[in-house]
Structures are given as structure tokens and as C-alpha cells.
C-alpha positions as CSV (number, residue, x, y, z in Angstrom):
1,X,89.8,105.4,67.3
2,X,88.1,101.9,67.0
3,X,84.6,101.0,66.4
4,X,83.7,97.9,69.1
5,X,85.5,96.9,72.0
6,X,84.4,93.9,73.7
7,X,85.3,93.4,77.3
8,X,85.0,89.6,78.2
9,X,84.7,89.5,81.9
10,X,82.6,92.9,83.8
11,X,84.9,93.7,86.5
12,X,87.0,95.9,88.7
13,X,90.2,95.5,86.1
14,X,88.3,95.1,82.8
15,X,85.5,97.8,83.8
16,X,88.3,100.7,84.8
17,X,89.6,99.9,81.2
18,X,86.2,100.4,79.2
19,X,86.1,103.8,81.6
20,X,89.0,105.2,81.0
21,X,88.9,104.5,77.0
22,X,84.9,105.9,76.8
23,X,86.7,109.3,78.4
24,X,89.3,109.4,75.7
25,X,87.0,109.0,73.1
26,X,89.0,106.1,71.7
27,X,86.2,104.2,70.9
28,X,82.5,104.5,69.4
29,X,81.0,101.1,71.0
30,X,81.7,98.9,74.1
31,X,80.1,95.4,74.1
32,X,80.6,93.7,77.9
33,X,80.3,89.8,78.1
34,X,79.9,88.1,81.5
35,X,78.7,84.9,82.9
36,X,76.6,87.5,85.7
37,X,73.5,89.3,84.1
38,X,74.0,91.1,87.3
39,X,77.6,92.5,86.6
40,X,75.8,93.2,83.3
41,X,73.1,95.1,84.1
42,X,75.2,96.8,86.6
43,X,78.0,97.8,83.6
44,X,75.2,99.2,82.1
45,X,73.0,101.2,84.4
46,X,76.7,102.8,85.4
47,X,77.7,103.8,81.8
48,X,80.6,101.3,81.6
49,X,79.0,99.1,78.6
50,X,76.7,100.3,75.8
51,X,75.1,96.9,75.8
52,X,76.3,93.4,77.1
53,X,75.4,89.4,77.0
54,X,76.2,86.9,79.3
55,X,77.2,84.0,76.5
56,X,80.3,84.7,73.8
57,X,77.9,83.6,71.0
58,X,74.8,85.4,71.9
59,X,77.2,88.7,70.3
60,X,76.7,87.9,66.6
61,X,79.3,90.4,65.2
62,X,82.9,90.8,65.0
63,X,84.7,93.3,67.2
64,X,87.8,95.5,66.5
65,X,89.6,94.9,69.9
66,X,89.0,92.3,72.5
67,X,90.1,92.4,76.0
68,X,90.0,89.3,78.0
69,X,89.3,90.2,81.6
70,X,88.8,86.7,83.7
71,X,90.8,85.1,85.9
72,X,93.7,83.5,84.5
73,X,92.3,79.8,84.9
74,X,89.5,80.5,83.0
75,X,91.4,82.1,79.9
76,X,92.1,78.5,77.9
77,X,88.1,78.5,77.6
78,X,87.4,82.1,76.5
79,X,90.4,81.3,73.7
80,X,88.6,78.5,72.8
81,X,85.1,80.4,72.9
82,X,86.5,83.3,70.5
83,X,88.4,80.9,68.1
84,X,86.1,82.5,65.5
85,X,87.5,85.6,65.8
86,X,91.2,85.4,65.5
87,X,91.4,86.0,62.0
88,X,88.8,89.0,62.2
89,X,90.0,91.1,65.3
90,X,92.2,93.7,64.9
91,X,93.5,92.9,68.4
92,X,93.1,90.1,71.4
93,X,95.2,91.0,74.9
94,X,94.1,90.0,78.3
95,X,94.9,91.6,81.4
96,X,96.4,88.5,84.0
97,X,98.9,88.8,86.3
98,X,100.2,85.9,84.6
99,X,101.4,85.7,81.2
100,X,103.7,82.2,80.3
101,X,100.2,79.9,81.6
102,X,98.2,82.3,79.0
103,X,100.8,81.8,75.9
104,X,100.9,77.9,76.7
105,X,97.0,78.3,76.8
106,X,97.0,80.1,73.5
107,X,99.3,77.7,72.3
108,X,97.2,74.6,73.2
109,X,94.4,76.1,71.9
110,X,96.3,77.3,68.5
111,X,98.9,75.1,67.9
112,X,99.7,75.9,64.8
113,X,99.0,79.2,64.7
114,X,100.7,81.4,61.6
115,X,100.7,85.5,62.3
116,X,98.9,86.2,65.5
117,X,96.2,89.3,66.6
118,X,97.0,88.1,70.1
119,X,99.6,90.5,72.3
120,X,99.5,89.0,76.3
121,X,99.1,92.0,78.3
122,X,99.6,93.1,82.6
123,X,98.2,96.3,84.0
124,X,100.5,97.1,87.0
125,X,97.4,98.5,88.8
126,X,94.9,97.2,90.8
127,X,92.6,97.6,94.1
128,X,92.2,95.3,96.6
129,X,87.9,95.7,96.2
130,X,86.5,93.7,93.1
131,X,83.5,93.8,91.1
132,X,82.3,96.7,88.4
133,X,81.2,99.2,91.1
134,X,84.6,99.4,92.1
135,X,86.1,100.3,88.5
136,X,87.7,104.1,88.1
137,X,88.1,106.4,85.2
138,X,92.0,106.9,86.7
139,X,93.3,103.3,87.8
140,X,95.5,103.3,85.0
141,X,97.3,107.0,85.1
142,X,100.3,107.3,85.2
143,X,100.8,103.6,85.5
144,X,102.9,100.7,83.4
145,X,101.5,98.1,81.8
146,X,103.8,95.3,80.4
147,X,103.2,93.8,77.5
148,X,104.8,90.3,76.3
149,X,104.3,89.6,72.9
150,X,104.7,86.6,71.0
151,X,107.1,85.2,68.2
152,X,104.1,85.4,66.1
153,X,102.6,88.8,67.4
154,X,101.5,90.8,64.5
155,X,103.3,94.3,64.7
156,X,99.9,96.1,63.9
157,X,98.2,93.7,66.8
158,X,101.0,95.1,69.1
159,X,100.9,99.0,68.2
160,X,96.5,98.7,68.6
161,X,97.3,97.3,72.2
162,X,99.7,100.0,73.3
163,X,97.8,102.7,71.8
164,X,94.6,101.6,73.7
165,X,96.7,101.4,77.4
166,X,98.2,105.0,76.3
167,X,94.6,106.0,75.7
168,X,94.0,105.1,79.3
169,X,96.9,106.9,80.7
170,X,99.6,104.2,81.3
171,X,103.3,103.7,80.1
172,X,103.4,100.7,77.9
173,X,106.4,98.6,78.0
174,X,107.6,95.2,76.6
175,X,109.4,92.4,78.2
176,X,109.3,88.3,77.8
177,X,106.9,86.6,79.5
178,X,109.9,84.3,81.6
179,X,111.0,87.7,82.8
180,X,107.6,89.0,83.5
181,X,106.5,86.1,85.7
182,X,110.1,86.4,87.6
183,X,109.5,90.0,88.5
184,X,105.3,89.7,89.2
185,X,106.3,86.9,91.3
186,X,108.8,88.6,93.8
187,X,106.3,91.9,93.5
188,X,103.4,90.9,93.4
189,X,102.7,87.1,93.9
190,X,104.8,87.1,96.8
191,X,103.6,89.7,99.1
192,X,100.1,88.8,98.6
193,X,100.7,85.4,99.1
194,X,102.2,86.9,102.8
195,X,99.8,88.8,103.3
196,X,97.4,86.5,102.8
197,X,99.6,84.1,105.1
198,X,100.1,86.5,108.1
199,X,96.3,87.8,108.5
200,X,95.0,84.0,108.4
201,X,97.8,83.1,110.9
202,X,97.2,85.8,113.2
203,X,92.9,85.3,113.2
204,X,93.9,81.2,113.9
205,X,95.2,82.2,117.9
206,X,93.4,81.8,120.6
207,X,93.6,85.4,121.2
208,X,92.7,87.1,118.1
209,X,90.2,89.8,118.9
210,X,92.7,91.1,120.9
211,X,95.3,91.2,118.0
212,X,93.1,92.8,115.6
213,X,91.8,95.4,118.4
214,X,94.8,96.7,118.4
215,X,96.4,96.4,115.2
216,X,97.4,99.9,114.2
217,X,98.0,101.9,111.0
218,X,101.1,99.1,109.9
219,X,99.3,96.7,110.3
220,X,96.5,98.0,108.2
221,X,99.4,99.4,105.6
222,X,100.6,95.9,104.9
223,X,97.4,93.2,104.7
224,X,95.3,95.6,103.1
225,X,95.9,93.3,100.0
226,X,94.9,90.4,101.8
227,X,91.1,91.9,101.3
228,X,91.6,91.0,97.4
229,X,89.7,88.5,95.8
230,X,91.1,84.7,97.3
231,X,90.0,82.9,94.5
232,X,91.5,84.8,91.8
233,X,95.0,84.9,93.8
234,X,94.7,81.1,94.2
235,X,94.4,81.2,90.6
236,X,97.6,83.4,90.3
237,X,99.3,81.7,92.4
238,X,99.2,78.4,91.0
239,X,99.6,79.5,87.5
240,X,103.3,80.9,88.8
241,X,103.7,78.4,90.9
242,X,107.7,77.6,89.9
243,X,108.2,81.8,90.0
244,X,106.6,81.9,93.5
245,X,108.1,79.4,95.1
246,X,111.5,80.7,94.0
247,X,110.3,83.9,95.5
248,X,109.7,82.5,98.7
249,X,112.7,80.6,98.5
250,X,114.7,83.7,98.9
251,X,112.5,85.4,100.9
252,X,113.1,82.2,103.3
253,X,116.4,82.5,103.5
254,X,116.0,86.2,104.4
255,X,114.0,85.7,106.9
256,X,116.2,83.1,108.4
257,X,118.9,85.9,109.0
258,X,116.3,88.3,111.2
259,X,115.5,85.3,113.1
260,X,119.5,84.5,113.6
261,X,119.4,88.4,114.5
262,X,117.3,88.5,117.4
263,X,118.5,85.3,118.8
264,X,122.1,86.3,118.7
265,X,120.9,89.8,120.0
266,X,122.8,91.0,117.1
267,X,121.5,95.2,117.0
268,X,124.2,96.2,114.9
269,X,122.8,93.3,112.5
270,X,119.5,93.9,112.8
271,X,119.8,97.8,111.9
272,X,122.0,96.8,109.2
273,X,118.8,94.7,107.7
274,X,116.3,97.4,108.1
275,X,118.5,100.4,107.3
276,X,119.0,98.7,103.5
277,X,115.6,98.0,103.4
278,X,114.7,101.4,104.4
279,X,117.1,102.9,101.8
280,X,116.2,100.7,98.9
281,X,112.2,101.1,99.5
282,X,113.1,105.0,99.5
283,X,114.5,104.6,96.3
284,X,112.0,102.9,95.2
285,X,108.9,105.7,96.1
286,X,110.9,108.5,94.9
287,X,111.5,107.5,91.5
């Protein structure tokens, strides 16, 4: 158990955190910091925060653990907002989808930084709806979280970090931050970024009240992500910009081959395409 945790940045992500780790007991005190009073009063009326401020230095103490819950272009400023506490935290992650634009922040803000309290951290978990109201006291079960540590990531930092996530429910585990951009970007980056791309195609026809009319459950099953926050994917998406566009770079030339497929007429082809799919998504859900 800690004493403080301060969340910087009152939402969905950071908020389901603080619930998760007031139920386990793991710490005494949870401090929220946000730029909205609202999400602060909110945090608080709902039990999320024990008490929160809306400036970094309006909190005039030093807390154990820190968890950085912005969007990812907004990080350089909270490292250099929190510069102060480096060398007194116990522990500093952050929760973005990306993690090699957060080291080079880190970096750029700490360029000669000795033994670190920082450890970049990734939740594998999310919701489509945003804000504190939608946090939950579960959205972490049974879930990974990936963690990327530094050269210069103190051990004890690292073991603080995965304890906490553990505390919440989730299955830590460690991999670079290259490698952890590459896989985000094909599972994550990308098929919001479709998403995203197919329902603002579709509502750009001349006919699309029909469309939507009568869109059905598939439909529904794959662009329910595209109801996720736009500007914080914009911000994901250009932070792993070089990842993503390798992503859609194969995913091009995949769908170059269904469209050969249906103009040859090619059925045998075509069931090939989906019946792989279909076995390796299988694969996938049952593990």
C-alpha cells in the first residue's frame, strides 16, 4: 500500500484506475488534477478522488505514485509541470496508447537524466464513451497492460507500477517501446483509424439516412469505436504516424487482393480470404 496517488488528467482511463485501486485498498489517499473544475467536482461527488485541483502547483505536497492520464500530445507539458517531482516520487507512468513520442518527450524534457522513477505504461482496455462518469471499478480485469521501461528505469520504479496495475486486476507485461508502437498500430491505431474512415465515408453520400436506417448489428459491431473521442485519436494517430502508415500499407495491399477477387469473380479466392480470417480471428477469441 501507498500513501497518495495523484491522477493528472479526471477521465474515463485515469478515473477506472483510481476505482479499481480505492477497492483494493492499495492506497490511503487519491489527489485528481485537471484543467476542468467540472471533471473535478464530478471525481469527487462520485467517490473517485478524495480531493482535486485544476493547476499542478496549487497541490503543494509530494505524492508516492503519479499517473499521467492526458492525451498523448499534452504529456511533454505535464513532464515539464512535475519536474519537481522526479527525484521525490516513488513512481511516474502514464497510460497513452503511444509510448516512443512519450520517451522522446521525457527525454527532451530530461536530457540528462541519471536513474529514472519514470516506467511508460499502456492499459489494453478501453471504452468508446469518455469522461469520469464513464470510469468502472472492472475495466482493467482480467486485462494486459504493457509496460516499456527505460534504460534508465529504476527497478523499484518498475515493480511500484506493476504492483499497482495487478492491484487493479490486469496482467502486467513488458516489451520495448519500437515493438509496442508496431503491435498498437496494426491493433489498435489501425482499425480505429478505419473505423473512423468508413462511418465518415458512408454519412458523406447523398443517400445516407438510408444507409444508417438500415445498418444492422455488423455494422454496429465494427464502428462502434468510431464513437471514441476524435481528438484524442488524432493525437494517437499522429504520434505513430510511421507505425500507422506501415499498418495501412499492408492493409492496402490486402485489400487490393478482395478487390482483384470480386473483379475476377474469383469465389474460390474470395472464401479462401475469409475462411483464414475467420480461423485466425477464432483463434484469437478463444485464447
Amino acid at each position: 500500500m501507498i500513501k497518495t496517488l495523484c491522477l493528472i488528467g479526471v477521465g474515463m482511463i485515469g478515473g477506472s484506475l483510481a476505482r479499481s485501486l480505492r477497492l483494493s485498498r492499495w492506497c490511503q489517499s487519491i489527489v485528481g488534477i485537471d484543467v476542468s473544475s467540472k471533471a473535478i467536482d464530478e471525481a469527487i461527488a462520485l467517490g473517485v478522488i478524495d480531493e482535486g485541483y485544476t493547476t499542478i502547483d496549487q497541490y503543494r505536497h509530494i505524492p508516492d505514485v503519479v499517473v499521467i492520464a492526458v492525451p498523448v500530445m499534452k504529456v511533454h507539458v505535464i513532464f515539464e509541470q512535475i519536474k519537481h517531482w522526479m527525484d521525490q516520487c516513488d513512481a511516474i507512468t502514464d497510460v497513452c496508447s503511444t509510448k516512443q513520442s512519450i520517451i522522446n518527450d521525457y527525454k527532451n524534457v530530461f536530457p540528462d537524466k541519471g536513474a529514472s522513477c519514470f516506467v511508460p505504461g499502456h492499459p489494453i482496455a478501453g471504452r468508446e464513451r469518455s469522461g469520469i462518469a464513464a470510469a468502472l471499478d472492472d475495466l482493467y480485469q482480467n486485462r494486459r497492460v504493457i509496460l516499456t521501461p527505460m534504460e534508465n528505469t529504476r527497478q523499484q520504479s518498475l515493480q511500484l507500477i506493476s504492483e499497482m496495475w495487478q492491484q487493479a486486476g490486469a496482467h502486467v507485461e513488458l516489451l520495448s517501446a519500437e515493438k509496442h508502437d508496431r503491435i498498437l498500430a496494426a491493433t489498435s491505431h489501425l482499425p480505429h483509424a478505419l473505423a473512423f474512415s468508413l462511418v465518415h465515408c458512408l454519412s458523406t453520400q447523398s443517400h445516407t439516412d438510408e444507409i444508417f436506417r438500415y445498418a444492422a448489428g455488423g455494422f454496429a459491431d465494427f464502428t462502434r469505436i468510431a464513437s471514441s473521442d476524435p481528438t484524442v485519436w488524432r493525437e494517437i494517430c499522429l504520434a505513430n504516424s510511421h507505425e500507422l502508415l506501415e499498418a495501412l500499407a499492408h492493409f492496402d495491399t490486402s485489400l487490393q487482393k478482395l478487390r482483384d477477387c470480386l473483379a475476377a469473380g474469383d469465389g474460390d479466392a474470395l472464401q479462401t480470404i475469409f475462411s483464414e480470417a475467420k480461423d485466425a480471428r477464432d483463434r484469437y477469441t478463444d485464447s
